[in-house]
C-alpha positions as CSV (number, residue, x, y, z in Angstrom):
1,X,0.0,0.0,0.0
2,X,1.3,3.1,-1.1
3,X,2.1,5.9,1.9
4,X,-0.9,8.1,0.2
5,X,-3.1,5.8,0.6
6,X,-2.3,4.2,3.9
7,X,-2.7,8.2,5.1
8,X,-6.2,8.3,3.3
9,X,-7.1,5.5,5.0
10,X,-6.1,6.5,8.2
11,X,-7.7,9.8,8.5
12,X,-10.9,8.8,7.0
13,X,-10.6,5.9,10.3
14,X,-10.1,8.7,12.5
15,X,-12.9,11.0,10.9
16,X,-15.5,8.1,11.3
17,X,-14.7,7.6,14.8
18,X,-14.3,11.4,16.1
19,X,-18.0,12.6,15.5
20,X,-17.8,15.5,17.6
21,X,-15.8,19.4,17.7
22,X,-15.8,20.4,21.0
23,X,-12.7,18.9,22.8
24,X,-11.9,16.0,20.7
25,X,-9.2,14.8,23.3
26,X,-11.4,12.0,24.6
27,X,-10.4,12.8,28.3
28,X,-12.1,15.9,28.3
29,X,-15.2,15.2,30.7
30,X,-18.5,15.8,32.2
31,X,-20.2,15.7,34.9
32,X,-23.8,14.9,35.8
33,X,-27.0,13.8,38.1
34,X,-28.5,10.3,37.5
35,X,-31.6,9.8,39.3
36,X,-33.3,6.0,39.7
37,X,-36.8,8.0,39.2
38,X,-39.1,10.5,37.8
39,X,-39.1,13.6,39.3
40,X,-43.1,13.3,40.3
41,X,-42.5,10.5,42.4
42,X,-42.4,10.9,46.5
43,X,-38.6,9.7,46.9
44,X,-35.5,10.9,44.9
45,X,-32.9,9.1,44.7
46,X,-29.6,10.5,42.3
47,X,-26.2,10.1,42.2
48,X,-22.8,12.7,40.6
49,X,-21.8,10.4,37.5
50,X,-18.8,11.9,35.3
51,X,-18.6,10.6,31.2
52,X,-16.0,11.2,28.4
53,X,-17.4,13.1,25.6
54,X,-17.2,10.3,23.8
55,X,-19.6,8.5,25.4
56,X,-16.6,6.1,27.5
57,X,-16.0,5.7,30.9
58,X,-19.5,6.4,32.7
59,X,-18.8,6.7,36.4
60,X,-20.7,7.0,39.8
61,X,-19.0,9.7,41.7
62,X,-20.8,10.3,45.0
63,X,-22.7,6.8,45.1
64,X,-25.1,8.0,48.0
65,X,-28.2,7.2,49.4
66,X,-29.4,10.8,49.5
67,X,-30.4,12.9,46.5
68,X,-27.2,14.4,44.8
69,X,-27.3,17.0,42.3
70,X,-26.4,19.7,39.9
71,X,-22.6,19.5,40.1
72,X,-20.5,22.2,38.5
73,X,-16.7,21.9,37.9
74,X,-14.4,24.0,39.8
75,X,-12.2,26.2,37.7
76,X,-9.4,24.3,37.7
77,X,-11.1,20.9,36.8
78,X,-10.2,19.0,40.4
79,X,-13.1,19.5,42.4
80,X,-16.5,19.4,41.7
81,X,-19.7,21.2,43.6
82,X,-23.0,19.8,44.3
83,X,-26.0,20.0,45.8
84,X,-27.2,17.1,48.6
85,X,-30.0,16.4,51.1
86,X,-27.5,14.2,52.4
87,X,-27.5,16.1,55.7
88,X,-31.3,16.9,55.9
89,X,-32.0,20.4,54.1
90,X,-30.0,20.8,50.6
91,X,-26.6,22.2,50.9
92,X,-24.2,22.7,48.5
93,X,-20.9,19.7,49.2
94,X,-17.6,19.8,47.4
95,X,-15.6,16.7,46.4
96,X,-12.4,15.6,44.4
97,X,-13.3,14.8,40.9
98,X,-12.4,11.0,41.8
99,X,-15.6,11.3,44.4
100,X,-13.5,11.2,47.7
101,X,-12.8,13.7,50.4
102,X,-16.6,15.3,50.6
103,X,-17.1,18.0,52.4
104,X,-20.0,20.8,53.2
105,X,-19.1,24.1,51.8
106,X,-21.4,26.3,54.4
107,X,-23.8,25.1,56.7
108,X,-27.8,27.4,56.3
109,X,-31.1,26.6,58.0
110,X,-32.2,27.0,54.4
111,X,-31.8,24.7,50.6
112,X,-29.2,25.6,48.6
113,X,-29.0,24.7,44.7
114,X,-27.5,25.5,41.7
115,X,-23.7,25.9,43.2
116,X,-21.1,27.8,40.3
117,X,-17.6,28.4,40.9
118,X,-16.2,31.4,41.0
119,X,-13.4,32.3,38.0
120,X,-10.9,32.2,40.2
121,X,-12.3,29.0,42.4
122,X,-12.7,31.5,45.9
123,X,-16.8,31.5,46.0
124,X,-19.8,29.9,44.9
125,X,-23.0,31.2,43.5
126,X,-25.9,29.3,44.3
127,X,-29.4,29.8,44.7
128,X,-31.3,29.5,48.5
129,X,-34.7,28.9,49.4
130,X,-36.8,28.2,52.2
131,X,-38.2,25.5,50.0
132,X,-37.3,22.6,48.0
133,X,-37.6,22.5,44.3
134,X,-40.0,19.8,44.3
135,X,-42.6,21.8,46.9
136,X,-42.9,24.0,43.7
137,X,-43.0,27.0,45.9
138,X,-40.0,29.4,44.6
139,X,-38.7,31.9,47.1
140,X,-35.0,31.8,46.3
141,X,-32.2,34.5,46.7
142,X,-28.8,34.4,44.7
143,X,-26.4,33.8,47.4
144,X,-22.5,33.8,47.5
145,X,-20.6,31.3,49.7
146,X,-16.9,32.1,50.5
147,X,-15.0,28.7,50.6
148,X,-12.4,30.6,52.9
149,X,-15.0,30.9,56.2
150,X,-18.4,29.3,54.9
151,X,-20.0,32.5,55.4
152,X,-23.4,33.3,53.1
153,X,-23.7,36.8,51.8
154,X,-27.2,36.9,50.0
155,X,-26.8,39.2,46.6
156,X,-30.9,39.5,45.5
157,X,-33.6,39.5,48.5
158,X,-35.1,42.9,47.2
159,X,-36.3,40.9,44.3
160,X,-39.1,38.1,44.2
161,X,-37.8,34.5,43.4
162,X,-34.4,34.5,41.8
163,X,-32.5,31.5,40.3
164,X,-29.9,30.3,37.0
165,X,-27.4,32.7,38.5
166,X,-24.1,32.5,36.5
167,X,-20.9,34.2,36.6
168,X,-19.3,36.6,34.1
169,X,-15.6,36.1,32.5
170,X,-13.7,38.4,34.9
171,X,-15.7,37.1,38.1
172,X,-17.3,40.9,38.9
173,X,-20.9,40.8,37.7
174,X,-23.5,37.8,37.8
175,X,-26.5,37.6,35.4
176,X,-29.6,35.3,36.8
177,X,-32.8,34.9,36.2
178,X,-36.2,36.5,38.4
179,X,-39.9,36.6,38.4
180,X,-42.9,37.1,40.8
181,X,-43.2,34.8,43.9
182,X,-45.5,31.8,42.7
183,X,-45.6,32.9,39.7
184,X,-44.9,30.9,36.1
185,X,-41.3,30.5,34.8
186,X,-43.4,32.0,31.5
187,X,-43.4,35.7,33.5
188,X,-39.5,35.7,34.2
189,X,-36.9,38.2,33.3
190,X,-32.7,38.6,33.5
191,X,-30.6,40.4,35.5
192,X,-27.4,41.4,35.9
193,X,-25.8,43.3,39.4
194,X,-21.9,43.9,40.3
195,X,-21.0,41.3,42.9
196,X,-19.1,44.4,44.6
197,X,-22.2,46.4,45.0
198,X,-25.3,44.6,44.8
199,X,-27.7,47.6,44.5
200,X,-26.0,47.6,40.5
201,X,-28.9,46.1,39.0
202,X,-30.1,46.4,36.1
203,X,-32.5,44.4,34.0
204,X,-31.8,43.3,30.2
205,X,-35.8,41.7,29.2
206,X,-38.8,43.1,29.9
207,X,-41.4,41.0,28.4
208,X,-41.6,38.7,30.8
209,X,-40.7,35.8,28.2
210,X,-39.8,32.8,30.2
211,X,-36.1,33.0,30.5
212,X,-33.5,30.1,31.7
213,X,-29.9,29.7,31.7
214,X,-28.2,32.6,30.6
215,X,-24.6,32.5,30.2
216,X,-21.7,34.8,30.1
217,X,-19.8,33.6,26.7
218,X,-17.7,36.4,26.4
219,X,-16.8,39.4,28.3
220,X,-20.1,41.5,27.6
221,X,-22.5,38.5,25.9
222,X,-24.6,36.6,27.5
223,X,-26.4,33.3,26.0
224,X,-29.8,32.4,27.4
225,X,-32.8,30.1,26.3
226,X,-35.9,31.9,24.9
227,X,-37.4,29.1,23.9
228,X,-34.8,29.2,21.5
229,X,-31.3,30.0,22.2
230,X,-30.3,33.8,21.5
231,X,-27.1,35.8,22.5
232,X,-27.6,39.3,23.8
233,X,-24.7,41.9,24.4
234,X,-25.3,43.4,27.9
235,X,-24.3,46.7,27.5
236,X,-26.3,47.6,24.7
237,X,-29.3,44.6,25.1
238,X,-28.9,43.7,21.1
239,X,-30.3,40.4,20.2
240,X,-29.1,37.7,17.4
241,X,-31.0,34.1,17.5
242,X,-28.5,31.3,18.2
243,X,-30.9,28.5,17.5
244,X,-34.5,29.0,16.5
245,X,-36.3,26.4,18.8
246,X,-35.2,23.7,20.7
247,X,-34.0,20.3,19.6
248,X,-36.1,17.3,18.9
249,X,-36.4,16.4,22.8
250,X,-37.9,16.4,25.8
251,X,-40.5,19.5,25.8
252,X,-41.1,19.9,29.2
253,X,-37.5,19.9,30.9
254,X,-34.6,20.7,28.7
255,X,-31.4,21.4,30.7
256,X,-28.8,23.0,28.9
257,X,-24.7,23.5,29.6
258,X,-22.9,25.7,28.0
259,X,-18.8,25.6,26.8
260,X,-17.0,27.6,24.8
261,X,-14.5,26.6,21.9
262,X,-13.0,28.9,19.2
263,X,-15.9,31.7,20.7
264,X,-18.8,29.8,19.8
265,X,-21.2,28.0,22.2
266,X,-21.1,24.2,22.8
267,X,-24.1,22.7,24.1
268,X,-25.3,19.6,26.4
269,X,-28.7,19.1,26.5
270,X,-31.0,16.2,28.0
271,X,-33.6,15.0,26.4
272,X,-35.9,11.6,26.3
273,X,-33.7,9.4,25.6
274,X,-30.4,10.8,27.1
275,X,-27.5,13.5,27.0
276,X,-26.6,15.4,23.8
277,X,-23.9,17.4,22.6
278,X,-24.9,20.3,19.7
279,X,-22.4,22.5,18.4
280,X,-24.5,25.6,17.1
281,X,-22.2,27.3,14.4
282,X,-21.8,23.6,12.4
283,X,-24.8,21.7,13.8
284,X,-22.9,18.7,14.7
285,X,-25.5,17.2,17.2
286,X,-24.6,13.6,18.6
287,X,-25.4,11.8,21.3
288,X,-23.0,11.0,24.4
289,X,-24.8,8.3,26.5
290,X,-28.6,6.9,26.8
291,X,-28.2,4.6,29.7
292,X,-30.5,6.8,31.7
293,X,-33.6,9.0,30.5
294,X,-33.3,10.7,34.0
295,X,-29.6,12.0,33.3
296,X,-29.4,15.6,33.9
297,X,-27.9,18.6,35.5
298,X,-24.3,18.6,33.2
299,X,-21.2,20.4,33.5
300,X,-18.4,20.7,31.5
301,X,-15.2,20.1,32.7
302,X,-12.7,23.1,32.1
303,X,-9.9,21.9,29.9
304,X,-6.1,23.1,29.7
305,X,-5.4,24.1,26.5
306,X,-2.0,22.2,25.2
307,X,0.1,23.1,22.0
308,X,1.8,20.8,20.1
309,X,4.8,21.2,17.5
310,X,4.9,18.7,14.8
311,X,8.5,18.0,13.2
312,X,9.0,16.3,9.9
């Protein structure tokens, strides 16, 4: 076989089994909650799993008896924050990315969800309630945990329930999403406030559209779901549609994660019949793993960037 053809065949090997452009190095991982049931029953029961990209290596992280969920990487890819009843109310717990050395990152006489890391791995922005999510009574504040002392600081309690709190690129503003006490996710809007002064708020919609997720993708651009997927500039609140609509899955609870490669948004969303990966810009949309229709909650691990020379 001739060298140009032993190459030819070699790469088109390769292409067929890399079907994905977000972080083809197959270590780059995820992390998610598997539960054992539907979220209408009386018990839940869910466990911190990490998968390759690639669909490989599915792993129970936290392998508990309590209801674990909604992990988010830390910024440096070693530890991972969720949220557990494993201690009565939900708090938000911190482990190694391996599952070992759990620990409670603040103790409150109120549920914590949602945890995100800080930039710079410091804090973490969660969302605090006197309820749990499943009493389907939403009173929640955007809170901020130091992981130096444990102490709460609560960022949004002049606001009504507030919740999908995220953090910009430089760590100094939050965006998050509120609307009226009791009232439909259909009526909520965004925010945005300076974590340095929390009376800084301002509001980007005003149509009370049914907001979720927004996103800081670059310094002042924000992605959120609306039912679609749009990207909004902060500062001066234009709009351009990402994705008109949402993917062929489940209709009533789409969770979304959001990376970044090459400046364009790479998305993990669940759906009936498990977790998907959908790159925007090319519309690559595959999926990772189907082993569980109750797989949610993802979060990308961060990834070191690594150059390589070639030499002839």
């Amino acid at each position: 076989m001739s060298r140009l053809c032993f190459v030819m065949v070699i790469g088109c090997l390769l292409w067929a089994s890399v079907n994905f452009t977000y972080a083809q190095d197959p270590e780059q991982m995820i992390a998610f909650a598997s539960r054992e049931n539907d979220v209408n029953e009386d018990k839940l029961i869910s466990d911190i799993f990490t998968i390759q990209l690639n669909g490989e290596n599915r792993r129970n992280l936290s392998n508990h008896p309590a209801n674990d969920i909604e992990p988010d990487w830390s910024p440096d890819g070693k530890r991972i924050a969720f949220s557990s009843n494993r201690d009565g109310d939900y708090d938000i717990w911190i482990m190694e990315a391996d599952g070992s050395n759990v620990v409670k990152a603040a103790d409150s006489d109120k549920n914590q969800f949602y945890p995100r890391w800080s930039p710079d791995g410091s804090q973490i922005l969660c969302r605090q309630a006197d309820s749990n999510p499943w009493d389907y009574v939403f009173d929640g504040d955007i809170c901020l945990i130091s992981l130096a002392d444990g102490s709460i600081v609560t960022l949004t309690n002049e606001l009504s329930d507030d919740y999908d709190g995220a953090w910009s690129l430089d760590g100094r503003q939050i965006v998050f999403v509120s609307k009226d006490a009791g009232a439909s996710h259909t009526t909520s809007d965004i925010f945005t406030l300076s974590i340095d002064d929390p009376k800084s708020l301002k509001r980007l919609t005003h149509n009370n559209g049914g907001y979720y997720g927004p996103y800081y993708i670059s310094e002042n651009e924000i992605y959120f779901r609306y039912p679609g997927k749009d990207v909004m500039n902060v500062e001066t609140l234009e709009r351009t549609k990402l994705i008109e609509g949402e993917m062929s899955l489940n209709p009533f609870y789409v969770y979304h994660a959001v990376g970044i490669e090459a400046g364009v948004p790479q998305l993990l969303t669940d759906g009936l019949d498990g977790i998907w990966y959908h790159n925007p810009e090319s519309d690559v949309q595959f999926i990772i793993d189907n082993t569980n229709v109750f797989d949610d909650s993802m979060s990308w691990r961060p990834t070191v960037e690594v150059s390589v020379e070639l030499s002839d």
